[in-house]
C-alpha positions as CSV (number, residue, x, y, z in Angstrom):
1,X,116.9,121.6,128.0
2,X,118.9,118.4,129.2
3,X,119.4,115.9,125.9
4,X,120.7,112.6,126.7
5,X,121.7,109.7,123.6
6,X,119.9,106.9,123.5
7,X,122.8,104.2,124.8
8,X,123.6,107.1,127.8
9,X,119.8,106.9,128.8
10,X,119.9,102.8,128.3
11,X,123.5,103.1,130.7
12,X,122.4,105.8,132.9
13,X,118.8,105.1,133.1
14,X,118.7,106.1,136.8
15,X,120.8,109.4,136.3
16,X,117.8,109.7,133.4
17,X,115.1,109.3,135.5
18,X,116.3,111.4,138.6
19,X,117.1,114.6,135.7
20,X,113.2,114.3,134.1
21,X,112.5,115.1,137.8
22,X,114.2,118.6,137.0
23,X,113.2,119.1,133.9
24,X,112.4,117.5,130.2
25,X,115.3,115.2,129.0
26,X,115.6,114.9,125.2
27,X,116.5,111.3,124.4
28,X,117.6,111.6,120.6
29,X,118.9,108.7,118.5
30,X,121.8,109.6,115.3
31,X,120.8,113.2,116.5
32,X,117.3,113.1,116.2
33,X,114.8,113.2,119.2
34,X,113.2,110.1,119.6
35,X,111.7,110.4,122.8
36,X,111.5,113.1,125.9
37,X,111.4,111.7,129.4
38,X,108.9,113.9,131.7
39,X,108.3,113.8,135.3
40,X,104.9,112.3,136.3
41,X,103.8,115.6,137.8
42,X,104.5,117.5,134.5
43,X,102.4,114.2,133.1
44,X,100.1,114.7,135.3
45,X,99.5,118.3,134.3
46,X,99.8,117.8,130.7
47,X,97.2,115.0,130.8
48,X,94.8,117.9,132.7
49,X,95.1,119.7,129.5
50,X,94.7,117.9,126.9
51,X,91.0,117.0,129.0
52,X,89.8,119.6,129.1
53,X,87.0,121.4,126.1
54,X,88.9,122.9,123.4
55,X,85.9,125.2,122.8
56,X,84.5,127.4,125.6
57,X,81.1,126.1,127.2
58,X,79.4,129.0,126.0
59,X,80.4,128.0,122.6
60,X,79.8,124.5,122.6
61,X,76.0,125.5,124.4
62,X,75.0,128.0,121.4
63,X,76.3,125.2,119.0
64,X,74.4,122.6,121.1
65,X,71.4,125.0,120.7
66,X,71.7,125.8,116.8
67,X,71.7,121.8,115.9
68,X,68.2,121.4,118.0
69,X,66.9,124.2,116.1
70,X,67.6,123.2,112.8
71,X,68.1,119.5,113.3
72,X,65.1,118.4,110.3
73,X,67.6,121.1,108.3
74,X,70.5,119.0,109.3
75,X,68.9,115.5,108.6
76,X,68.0,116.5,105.1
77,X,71.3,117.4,104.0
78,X,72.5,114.4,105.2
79,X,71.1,112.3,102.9
């Protein structure tokens, strides 16, 4: 894990950039992260995840089935 202070990664912002290419930098402030510079592929495939379903289709189709079936049920307690 490379970690980098904020004033090096303001100085060195170049050096910064060409290391998140290699892996995560840690930019921390009074030794505290405060920010982690990623390459845009690692972006790229975080982004993928965070997209797709948290629940399996299977799952989300029986729950999709379940509120047809008792939708009046539903509506009642709603109100």
């Amino acid at each position: 894990m490379a970690t980098m202070t904020a004033t090096e990664a303001k100085n060195r912002f170049g050096q910064l950039l060409e290391m998140a290419q290699a892996e995560p930098v840690h930019v921390q402030k009074d030794g505290r992260d405060v920010g982690v510079m990623i390459s845009p592929e690692q972006y790229r495939q975080l982004s993928a995840l965070a997209a797709k379903p948290k629940v399996r289709p299977v799952i989300e189709a029986l729950l999709a089935e379940s509120i047809e079936k008792r939708r009046s049920l539903y509506e009642a307690l709603a109100k």
